[in-house]
MMTF fields as JSON, N, C-alpha, C and O atoms, coordinates in Angstrom:
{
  "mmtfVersion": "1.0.0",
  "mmtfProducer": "UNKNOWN",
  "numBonds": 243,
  "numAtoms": 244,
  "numGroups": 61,
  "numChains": 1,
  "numModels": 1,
  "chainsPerModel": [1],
  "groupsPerChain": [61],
  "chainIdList": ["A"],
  "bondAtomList": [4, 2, 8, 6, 12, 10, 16, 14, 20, 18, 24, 22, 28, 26, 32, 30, 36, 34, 40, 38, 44, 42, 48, 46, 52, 50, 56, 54, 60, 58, 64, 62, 68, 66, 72, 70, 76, 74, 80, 78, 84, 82, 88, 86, 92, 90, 96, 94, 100, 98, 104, 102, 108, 106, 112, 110, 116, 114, 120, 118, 124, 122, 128, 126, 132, 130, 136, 134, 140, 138, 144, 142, 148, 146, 152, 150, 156, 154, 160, 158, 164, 162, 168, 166, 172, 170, 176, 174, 180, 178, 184, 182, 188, 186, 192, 190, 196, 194, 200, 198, 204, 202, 208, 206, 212, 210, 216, 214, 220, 218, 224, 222, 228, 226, 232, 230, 236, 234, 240, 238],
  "bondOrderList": [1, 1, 1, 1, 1, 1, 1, 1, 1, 1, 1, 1, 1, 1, 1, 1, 1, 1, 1, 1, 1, 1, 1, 1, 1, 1, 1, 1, 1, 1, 1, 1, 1, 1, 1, 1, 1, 1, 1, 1, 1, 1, 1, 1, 1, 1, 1, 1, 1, 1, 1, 1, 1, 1, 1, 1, 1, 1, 1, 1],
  "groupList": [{"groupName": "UNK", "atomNameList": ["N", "CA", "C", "O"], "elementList": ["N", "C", "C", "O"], "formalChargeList": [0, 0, 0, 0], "bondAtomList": [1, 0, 2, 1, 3, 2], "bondOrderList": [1, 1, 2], "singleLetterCode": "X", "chemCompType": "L-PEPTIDE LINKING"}],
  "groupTypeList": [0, 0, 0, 0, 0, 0, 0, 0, 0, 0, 0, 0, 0, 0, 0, 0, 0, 0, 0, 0, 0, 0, 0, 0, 0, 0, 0, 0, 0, 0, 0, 0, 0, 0, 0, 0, 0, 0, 0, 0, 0, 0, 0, 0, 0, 0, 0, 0, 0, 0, 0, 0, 0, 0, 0, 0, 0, 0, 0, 0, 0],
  "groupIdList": [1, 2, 3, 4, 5, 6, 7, 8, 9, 10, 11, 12, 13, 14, 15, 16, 17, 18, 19, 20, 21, 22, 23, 24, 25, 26, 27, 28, 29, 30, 31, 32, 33, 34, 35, 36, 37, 38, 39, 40, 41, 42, 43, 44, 45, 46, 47, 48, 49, 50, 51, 52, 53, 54, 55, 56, 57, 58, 59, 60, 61],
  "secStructList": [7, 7, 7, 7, 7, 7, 7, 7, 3, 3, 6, 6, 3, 3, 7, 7, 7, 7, 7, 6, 6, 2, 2, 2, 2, 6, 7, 7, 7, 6, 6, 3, 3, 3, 7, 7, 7, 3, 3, 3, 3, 6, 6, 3, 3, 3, 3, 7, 7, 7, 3, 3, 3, 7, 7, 7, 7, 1, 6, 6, 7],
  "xCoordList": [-7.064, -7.769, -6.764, -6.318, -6.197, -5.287, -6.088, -7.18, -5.303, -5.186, -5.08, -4.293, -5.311, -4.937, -4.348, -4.99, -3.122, -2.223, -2.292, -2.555, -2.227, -2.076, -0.285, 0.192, 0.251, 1.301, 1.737, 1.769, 1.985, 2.827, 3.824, 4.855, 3.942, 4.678, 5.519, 4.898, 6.964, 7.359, 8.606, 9.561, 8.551, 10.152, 10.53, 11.642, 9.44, 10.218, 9.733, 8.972, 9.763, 9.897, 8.644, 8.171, 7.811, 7.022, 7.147, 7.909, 5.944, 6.476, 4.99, 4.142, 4.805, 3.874, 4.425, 5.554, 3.107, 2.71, 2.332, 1.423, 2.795, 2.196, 1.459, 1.811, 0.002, -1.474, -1.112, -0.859, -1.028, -0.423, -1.069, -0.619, -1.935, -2.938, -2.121, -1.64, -1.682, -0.889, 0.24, 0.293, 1.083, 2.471, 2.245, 3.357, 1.447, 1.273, 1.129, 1.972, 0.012, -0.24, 1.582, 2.208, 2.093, 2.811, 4.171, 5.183, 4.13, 5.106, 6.682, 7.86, 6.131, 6.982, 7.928, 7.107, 8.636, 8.97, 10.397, 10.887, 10.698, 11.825, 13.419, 14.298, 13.017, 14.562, 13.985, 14.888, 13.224, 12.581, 13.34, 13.979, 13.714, 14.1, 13.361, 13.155, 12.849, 12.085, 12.52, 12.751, 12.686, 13.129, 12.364, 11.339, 12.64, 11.326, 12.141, 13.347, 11.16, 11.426, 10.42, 9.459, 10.687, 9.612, 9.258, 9.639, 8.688, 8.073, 7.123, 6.292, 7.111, 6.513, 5.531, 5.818, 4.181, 3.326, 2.486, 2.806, 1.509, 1.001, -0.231, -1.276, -0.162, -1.227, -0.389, -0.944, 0.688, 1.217, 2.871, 3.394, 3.382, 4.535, 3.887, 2.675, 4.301, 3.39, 5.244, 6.414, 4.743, 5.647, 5.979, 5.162, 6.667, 6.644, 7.855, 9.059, 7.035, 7.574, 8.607, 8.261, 9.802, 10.081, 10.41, 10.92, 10.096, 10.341, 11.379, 11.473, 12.234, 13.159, 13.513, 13.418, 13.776, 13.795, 16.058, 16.904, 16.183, 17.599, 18.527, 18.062, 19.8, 20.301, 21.821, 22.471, 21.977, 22.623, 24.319, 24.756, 24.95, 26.346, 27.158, 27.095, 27.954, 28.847, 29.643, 29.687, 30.302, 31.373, 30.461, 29.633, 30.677, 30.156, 29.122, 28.555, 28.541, 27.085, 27.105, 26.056],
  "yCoordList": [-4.669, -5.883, -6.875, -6.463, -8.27, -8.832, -9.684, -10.245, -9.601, -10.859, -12.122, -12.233, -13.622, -15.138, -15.195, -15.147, -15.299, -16.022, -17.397, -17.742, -18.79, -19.704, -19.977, -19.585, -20.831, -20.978, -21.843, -23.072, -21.306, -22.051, -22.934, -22.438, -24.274, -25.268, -25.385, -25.585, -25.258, -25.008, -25.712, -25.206, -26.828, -27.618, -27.826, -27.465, -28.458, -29.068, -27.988, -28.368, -26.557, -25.142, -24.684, -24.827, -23.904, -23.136, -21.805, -21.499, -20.622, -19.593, -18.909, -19.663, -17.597, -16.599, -15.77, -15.402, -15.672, -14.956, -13.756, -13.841, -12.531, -11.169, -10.886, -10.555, -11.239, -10.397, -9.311, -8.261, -9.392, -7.989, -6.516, -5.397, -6.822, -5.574, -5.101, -4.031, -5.701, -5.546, -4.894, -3.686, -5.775, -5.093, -4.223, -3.849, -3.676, -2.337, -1.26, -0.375, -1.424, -0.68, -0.359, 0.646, -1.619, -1.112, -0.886, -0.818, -0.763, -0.462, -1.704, -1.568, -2.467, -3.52, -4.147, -5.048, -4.368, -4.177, -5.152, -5.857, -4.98, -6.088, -5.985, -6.757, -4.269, -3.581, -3.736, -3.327, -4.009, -4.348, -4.952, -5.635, -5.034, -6.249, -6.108, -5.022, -7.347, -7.56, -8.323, -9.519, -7.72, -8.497, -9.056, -8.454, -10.011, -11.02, -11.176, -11.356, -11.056, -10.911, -11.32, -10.596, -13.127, -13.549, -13.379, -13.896, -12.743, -12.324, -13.293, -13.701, -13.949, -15.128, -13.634, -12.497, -14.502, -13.92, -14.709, -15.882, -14.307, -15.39, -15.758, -16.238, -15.6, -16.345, -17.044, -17.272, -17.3, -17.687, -16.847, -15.887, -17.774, -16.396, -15.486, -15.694, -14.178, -13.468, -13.159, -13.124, -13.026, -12.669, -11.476, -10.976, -10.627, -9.189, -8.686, -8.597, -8.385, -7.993, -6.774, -6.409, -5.814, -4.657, -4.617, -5.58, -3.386, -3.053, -2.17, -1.288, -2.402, -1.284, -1.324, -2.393, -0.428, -0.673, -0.878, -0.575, -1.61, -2.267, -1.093, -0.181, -0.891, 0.391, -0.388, -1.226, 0.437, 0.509, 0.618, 1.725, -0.131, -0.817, -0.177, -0.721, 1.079, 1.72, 0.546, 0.33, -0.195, -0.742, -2.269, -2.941, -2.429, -3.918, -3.904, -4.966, -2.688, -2.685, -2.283, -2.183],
  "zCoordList": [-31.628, -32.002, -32.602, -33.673, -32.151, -33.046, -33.83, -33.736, -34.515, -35.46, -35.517, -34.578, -36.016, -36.033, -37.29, -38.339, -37.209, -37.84, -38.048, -36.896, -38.916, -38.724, -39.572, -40.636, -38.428, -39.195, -40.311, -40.255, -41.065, -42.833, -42.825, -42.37, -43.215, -43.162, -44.548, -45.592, -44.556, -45.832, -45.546, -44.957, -45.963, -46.3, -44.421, -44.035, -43.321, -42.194, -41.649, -40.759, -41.706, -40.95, -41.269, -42.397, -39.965, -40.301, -39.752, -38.834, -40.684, -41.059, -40.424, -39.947, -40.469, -39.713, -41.209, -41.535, -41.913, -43.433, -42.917, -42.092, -43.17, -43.083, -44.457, -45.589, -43.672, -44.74, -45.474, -44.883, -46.884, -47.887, -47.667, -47.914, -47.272, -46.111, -45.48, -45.856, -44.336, -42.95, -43.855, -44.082, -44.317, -44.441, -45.347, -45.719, -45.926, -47.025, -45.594, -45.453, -44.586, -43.694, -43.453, -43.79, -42.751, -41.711, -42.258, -41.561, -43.675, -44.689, -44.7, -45.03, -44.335, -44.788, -45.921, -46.093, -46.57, -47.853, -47.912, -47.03, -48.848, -49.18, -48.156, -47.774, -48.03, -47.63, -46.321, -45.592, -45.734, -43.766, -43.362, -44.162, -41.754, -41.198, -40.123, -39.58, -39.689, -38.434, -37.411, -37.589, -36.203, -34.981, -33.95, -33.63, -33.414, -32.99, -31.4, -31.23, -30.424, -29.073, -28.176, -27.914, -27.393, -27.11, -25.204, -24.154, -25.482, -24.009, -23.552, -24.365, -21.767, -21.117, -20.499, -20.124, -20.682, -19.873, -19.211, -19.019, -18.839, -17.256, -18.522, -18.083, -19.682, -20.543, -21.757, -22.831, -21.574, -22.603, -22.943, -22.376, -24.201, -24.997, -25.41, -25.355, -25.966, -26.871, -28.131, -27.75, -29.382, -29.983, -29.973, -30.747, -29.598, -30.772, -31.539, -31.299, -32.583, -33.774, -33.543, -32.419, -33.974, -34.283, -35.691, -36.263, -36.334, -37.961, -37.893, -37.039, -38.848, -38.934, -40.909, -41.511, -41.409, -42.418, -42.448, -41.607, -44.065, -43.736, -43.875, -44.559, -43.359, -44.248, -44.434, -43.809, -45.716, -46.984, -46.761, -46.445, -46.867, -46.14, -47.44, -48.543, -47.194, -48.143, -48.915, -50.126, -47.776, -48.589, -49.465, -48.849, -50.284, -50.662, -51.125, -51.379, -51.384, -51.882, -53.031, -53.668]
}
């Protein structure tokens, strides 16, 4: 079942808000990174998302 997003206008740029619902579900969190990959379909783009959580860079951290 998706969801409607409306998009967030913040300083010129707008943004797609993940519902604190959603990202608790889909464990989202500060250390996340999400990759965005826009696929043409015969109804439109569709976005999709991938989650990966960030990992932890020995040197410099």
């Amino acid at each position: 079942m998706p969801i409607q997003l409306s998009p967030t206008r913040i300083k010129g740029s707008k943004y797609l808000l993940i519902p604190k619902d959603l990202a608790q579900l889909l464990e989202i969190d500060d250390g996340s990174v999400l990759n965005l990959t826009i696929e043409d379909t015969d109804k439109g783009q569709r976005l999709v998302y991938s989650i990966r959580q960030k990992t932890s860079n020995a040197v410099g951290d």
